[in-house]
C-alpha positions as CSV (number, residue, x, y, z in Angstrom):
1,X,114.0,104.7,89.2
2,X,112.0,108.1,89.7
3,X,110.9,108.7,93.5
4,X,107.4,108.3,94.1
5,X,105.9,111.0,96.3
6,X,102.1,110.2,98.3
7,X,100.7,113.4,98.7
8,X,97.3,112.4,99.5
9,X,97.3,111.6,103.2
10,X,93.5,112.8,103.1
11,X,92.1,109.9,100.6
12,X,93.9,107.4,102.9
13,X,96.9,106.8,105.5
14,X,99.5,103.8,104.7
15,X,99.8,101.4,107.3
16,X,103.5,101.3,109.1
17,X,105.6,99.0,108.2
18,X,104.5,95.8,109.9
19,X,101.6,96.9,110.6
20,X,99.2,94.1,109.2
21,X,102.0,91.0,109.8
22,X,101.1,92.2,113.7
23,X,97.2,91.7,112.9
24,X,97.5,88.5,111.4
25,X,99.4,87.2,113.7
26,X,97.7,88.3,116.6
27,X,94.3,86.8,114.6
28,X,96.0,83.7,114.0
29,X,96.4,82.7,117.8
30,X,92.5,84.2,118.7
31,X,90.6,82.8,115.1
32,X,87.6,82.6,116.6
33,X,83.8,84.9,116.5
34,X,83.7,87.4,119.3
35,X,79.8,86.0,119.9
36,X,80.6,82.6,120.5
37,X,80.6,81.5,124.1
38,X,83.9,78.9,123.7
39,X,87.0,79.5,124.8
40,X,88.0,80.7,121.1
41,X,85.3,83.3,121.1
42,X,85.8,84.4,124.4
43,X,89.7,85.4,123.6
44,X,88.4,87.3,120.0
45,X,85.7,89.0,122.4
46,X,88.8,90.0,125.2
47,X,90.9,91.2,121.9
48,X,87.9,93.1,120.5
49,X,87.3,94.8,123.6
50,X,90.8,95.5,124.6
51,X,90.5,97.5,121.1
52,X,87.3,99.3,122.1
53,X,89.1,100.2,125.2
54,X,92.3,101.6,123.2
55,X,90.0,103.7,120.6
56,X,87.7,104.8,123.6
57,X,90.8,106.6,124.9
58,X,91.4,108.6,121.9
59,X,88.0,110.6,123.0
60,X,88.8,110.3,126.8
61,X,85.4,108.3,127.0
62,X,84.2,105.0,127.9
63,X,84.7,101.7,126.2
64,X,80.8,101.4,126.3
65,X,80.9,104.5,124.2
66,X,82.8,102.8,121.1
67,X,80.4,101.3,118.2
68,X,82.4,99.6,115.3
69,X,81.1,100.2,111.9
70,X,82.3,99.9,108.6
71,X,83.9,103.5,108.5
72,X,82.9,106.7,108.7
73,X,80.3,106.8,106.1
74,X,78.6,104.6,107.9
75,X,78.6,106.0,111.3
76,X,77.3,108.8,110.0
77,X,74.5,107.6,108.2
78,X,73.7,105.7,111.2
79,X,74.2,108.4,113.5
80,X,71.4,111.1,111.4
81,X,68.8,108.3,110.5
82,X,69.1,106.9,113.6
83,X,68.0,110.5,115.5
84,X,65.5,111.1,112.4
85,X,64.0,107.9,112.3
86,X,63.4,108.0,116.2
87,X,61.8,111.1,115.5
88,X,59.5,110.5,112.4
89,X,58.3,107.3,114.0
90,X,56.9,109.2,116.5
91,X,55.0,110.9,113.9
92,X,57.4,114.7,113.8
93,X,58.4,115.4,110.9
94,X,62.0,116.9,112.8
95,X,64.3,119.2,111.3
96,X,68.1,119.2,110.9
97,X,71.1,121.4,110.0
98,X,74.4,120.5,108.5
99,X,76.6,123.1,107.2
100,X,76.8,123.2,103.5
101,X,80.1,122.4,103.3
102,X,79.7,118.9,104.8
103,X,81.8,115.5,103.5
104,X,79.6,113.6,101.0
105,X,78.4,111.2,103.4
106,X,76.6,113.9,105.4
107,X,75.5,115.9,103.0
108,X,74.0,113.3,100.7
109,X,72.1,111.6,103.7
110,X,70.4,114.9,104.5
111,X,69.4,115.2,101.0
112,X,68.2,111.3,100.9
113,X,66.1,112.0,104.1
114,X,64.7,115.5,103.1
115,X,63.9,113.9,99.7
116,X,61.8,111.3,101.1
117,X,60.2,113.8,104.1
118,X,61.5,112.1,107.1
119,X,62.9,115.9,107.9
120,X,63.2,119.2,106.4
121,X,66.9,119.7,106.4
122,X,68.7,123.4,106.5
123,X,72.4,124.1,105.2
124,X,74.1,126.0,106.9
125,X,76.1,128.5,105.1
126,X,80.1,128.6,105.9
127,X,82.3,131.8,105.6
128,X,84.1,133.1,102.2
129,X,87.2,131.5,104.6
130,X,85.8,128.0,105.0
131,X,84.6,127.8,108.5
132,X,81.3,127.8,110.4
133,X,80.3,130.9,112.6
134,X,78.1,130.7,115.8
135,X,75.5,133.1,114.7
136,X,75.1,131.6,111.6
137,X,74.7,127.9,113.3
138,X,72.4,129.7,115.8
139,X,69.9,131.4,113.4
140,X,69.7,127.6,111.6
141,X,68.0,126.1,114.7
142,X,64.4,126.4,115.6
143,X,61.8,124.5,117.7
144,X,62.0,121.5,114.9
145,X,65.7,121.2,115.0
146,X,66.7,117.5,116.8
147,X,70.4,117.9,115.3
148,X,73.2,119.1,114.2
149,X,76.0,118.1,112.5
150,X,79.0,119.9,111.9
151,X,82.5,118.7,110.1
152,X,85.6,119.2,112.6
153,X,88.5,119.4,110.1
154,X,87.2,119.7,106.5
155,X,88.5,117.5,104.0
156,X,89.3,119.5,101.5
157,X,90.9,122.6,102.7
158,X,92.0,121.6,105.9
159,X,90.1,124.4,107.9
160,X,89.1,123.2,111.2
161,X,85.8,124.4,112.7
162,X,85.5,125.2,116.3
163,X,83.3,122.5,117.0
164,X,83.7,123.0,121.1
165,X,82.0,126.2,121.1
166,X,80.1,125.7,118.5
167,X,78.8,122.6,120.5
168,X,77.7,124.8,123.4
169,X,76.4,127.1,121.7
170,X,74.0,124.8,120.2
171,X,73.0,123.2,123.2
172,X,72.7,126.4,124.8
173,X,70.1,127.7,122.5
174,X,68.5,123.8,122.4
175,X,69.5,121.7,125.2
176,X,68.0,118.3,123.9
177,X,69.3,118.3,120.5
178,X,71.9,115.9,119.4
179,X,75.1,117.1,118.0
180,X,77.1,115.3,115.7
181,X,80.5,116.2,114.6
182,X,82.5,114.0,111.3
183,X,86.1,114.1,113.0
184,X,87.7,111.7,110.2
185,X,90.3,114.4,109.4
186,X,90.9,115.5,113.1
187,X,92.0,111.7,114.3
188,X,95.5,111.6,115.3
189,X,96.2,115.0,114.3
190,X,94.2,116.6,116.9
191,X,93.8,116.1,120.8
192,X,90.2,114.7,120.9
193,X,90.4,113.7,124.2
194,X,88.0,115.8,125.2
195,X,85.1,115.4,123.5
196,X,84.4,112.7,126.3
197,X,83.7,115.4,128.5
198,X,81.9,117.6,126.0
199,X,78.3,118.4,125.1
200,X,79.0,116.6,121.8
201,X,76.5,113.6,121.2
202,X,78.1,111.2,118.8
203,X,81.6,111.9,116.4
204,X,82.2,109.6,113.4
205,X,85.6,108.4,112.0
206,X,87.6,105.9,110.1
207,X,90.5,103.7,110.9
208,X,92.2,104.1,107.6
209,X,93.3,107.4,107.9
210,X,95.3,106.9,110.7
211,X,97.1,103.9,109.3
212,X,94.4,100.9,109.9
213,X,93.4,98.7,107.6
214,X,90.3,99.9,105.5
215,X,86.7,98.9,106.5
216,X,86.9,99.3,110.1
217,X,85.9,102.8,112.5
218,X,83.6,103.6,115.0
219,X,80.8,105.5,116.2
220,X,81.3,107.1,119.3
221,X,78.5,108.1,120.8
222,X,77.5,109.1,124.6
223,X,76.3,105.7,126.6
224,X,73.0,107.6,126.8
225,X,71.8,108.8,123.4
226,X,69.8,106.0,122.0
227,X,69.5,105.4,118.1
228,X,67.4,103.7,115.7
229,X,70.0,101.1,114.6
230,X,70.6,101.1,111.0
231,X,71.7,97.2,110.7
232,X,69.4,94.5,112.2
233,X,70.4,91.0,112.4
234,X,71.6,89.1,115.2
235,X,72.3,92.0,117.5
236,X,76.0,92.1,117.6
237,X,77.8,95.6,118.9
238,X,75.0,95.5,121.8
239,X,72.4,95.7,119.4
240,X,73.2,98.4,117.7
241,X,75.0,97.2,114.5
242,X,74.2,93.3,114.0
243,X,76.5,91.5,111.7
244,X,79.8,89.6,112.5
245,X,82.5,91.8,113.8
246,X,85.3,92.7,111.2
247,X,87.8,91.5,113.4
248,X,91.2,92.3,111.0
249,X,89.8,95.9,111.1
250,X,88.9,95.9,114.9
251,X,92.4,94.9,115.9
252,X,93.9,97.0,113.4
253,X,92.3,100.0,115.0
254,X,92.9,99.2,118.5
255,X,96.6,99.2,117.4
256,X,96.7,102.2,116.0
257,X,94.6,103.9,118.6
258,X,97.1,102.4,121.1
259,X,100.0,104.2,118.8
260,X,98.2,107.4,118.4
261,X,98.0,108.0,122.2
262,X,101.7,107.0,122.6
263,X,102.7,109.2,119.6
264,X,103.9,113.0,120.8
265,X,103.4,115.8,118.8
266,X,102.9,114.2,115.4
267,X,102.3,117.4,113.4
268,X,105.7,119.6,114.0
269,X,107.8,118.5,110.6
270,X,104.2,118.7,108.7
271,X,103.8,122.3,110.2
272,X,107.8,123.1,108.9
273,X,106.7,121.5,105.5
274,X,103.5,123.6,105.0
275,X,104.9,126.9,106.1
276,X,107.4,126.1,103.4
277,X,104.9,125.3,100.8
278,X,102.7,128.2,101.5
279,X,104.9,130.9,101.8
280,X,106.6,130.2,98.1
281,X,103.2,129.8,96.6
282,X,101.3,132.1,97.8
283,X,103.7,134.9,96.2
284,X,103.4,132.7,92.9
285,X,101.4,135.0,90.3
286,X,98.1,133.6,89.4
287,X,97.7,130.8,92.0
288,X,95.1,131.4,94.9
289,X,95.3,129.1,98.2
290,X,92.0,128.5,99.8
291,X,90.5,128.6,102.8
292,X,91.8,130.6,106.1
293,X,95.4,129.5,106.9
294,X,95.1,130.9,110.0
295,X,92.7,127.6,111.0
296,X,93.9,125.1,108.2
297,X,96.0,122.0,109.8
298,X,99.2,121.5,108.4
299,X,98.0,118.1,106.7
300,X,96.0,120.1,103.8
301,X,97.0,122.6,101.1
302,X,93.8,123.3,98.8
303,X,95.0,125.7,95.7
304,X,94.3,126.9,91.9
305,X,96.0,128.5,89.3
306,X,94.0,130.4,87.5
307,X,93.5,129.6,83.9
308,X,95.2,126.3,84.1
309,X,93.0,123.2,84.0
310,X,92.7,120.9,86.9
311,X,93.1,117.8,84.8
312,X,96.6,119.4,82.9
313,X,98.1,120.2,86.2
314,X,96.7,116.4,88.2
315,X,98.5,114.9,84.7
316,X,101.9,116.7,85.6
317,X,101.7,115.9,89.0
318,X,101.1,112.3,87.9
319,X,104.1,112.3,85.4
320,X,106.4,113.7,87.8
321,X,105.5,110.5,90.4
322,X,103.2,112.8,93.0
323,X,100.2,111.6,94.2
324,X,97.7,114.5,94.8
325,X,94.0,114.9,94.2
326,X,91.6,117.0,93.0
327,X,88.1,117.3,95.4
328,X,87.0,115.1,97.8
329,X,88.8,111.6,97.2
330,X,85.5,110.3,98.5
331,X,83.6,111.3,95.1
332,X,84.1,108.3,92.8
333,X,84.7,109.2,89.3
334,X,83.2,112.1,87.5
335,X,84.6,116.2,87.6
336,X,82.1,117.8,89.1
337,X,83.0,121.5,90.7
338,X,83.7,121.4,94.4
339,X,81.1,122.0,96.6
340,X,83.2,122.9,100.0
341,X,84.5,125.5,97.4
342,X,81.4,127.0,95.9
343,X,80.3,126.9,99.4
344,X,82.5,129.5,100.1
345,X,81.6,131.5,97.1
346,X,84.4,130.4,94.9
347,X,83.4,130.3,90.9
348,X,82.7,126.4,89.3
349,X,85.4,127.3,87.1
350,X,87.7,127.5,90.3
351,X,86.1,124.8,92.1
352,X,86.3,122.3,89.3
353,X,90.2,123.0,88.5
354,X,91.5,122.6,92.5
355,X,94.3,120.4,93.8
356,X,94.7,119.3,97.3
357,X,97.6,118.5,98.6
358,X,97.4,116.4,101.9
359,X,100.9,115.3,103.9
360,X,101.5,112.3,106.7
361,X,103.7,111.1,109.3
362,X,105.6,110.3,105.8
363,X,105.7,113.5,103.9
364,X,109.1,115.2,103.7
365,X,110.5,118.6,103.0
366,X,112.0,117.2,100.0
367,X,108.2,116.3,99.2
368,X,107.4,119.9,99.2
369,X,110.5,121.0,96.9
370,X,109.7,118.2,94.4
371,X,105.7,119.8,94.6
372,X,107.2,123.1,94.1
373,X,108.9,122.5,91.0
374,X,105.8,121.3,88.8
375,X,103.7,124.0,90.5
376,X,106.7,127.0,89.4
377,X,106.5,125.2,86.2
378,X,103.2,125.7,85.3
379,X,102.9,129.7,86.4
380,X,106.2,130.1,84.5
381,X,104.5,128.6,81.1
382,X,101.1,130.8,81.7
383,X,103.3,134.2,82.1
């Protein structure tokens, strides 16, 4: 039987072995709704909240700090119409900047708010490299601006911004703004311990790239930045996002959280496995990596050969049993050119025939050989 090989740790993580038999069970024993004020509620309240606790400490922040949501898609539609909203209400018509080589759920709420005039919305333009520089943030605020929001880790190329300085810089040019960072690809790869004691406002992520169940992540967001809420009902999550707790997903994350802070130095075979990957390709005549590798994680390999469709080389990859992806996995059907890649300048011919290649606590350097092979195949027919 041929060895399947996941290559697409971006899309979504698998949960360990185990991993949801430990969820049900726990859920089994505390059934009840975290609202209700019975002894059955009060033990799904103490689980829910040991949880918030154990995904607080992934940003060295508070447990007040913590706001489950669906994902984050969610959190970060609720986190830009929530500071817009409070802004347009008060009859401003506020401005914001993203960088232009935002994730989909960014990017496409800027242009849903900026279509209907809540704001007037700037992108930001990245370098030919992939990343975000200071002066370029800097010259994109002015007196209007009430945020920013900036991707930590992009998902497609893997290059990580410097979202610290970037943060300071920001705030040092316009103290009161809010500034949002989308870490969904920097969870349990990077240290974000920190951001607890940054200047940064709010950070969306999702549970399921770390090995959660899907459905569940959180909005962090400092205890004293107030929001428009985006969901109104019965004023569950302190009455920021009404609607029953999902707790399967809660739990799952808290797990995982708890495993993620336990875990030491998670990317060392995934840097052996990339060096590998890069320094046999790179040499390879026709193909072009993207992005800087100087500030690309390990997890993401983001590539074209030219003049060989993107759909031809996804098929071969599928025949040989490795799962890659072309784009954001976020974008649901459709080939539409990359826009993180004709952000940086690249042609849509290149951006709509790219592969990413994203790699997990799973991947192997057998993984890479196995990659190697159908990529070496494919220069070898074009020469």
């Amino acid at each position: 039987m041929k060895q399947l090989i996941y290559a697409d740790y971006n899309a979504t993580t698998p949960s360990p072995r185990g991993h949801e038999d430990q969820v049900f069970e726990i859920l089994q024993a505390s059934f009840g709704s975290p609202s209700s004020i019975h002894h059955f509620g009060r033990e799904a309240k103490r689980l829910m909240e040991d949880a918030r606790e154990n995904v607080a400490k992934l940003f060295g922040a508070e447990r007040k700090s913590i706001v489950f949501t669906s994902g984050a898609t969610e959190s970060n539609n609720f986190c830009l119409k929530g500071v817009v909203f409070q802004h347009f209400k008060k009859g401003e018509r506020p401005h914001i900047v993203i960088t232009n080589s935002e994730h989909s759920s960014v990017h496409n709420v800027a242009k849903f708010l900026e279509g209907y005039g809540f704001c007037t919305v700037t992108y930001a333009p990245i370098h030919s490299k992939g990343f975000l520089e200071k002066d370029t943030l800097l010259s994109a605020i002015n007196e209007r601006t009430v945020l920013v929001a900036i991707i930590y880790v992009n998902n497609e190329t893997g290059v990580v911004n410097p979202v610290e300085e970037l943060a300071r810089a920001a705030k040092g040019k316009k103290p009161n703004l809010h500034v949002h960072v989308d870490g969904v690809q920097a969870l349990g790869k990077l240290d974000c311990t920190w951001i607890g004691r940054s200047v940064i406002d709010s950070v969306s992520v999702s549970a399921h790239k770390v090995g959660g169940l899907k459905g569940i992540g959180c909005l962090y967001k400092k205890p004293e930045v107030s929001l428009l809420p985006l969901l109104h009902g019965g004023g569950h999550e302190r009455g920021w996002r009404s609607g029953t707790e999902n707790m399967p997903g809660i739990v799952s994350f808290g797990l995982r959280a708890k495993a993620i802070l336990e875990r030491k130095e998670p990317l060392n075979h995934l840097r052996t496995l990339w060096n590998h990957l890069v320094e046999r390709m790179r040499v390879l005549p026709g193909l072009e990596i993207h992005g800087d590798l100087s500030r690309c994680l390990p997890t993401t390999l983001n590539f074209t050969i030219h003049g060989v469709a993107g759909e031809e080389l996804m098929l071969r990859f599928e025949n040989a049993g490795i799962a890659v992806s072309s784009g954001s996995a976020c974008l649901s059907g459709g080939s539409e050119p990359s826009r993180v890649l004709t952000a940086m300048g690249y042609s849509r011919d290149v951006a709509a025939n790219s592969i990413r290649l994203s790699f997990g606590e799973g991947s192997r350097i057998e993984d890479a050989e196995a990659i190697l092979a159908v990529v070496r195949g494919f220069v070898q027919k074009k020469g």
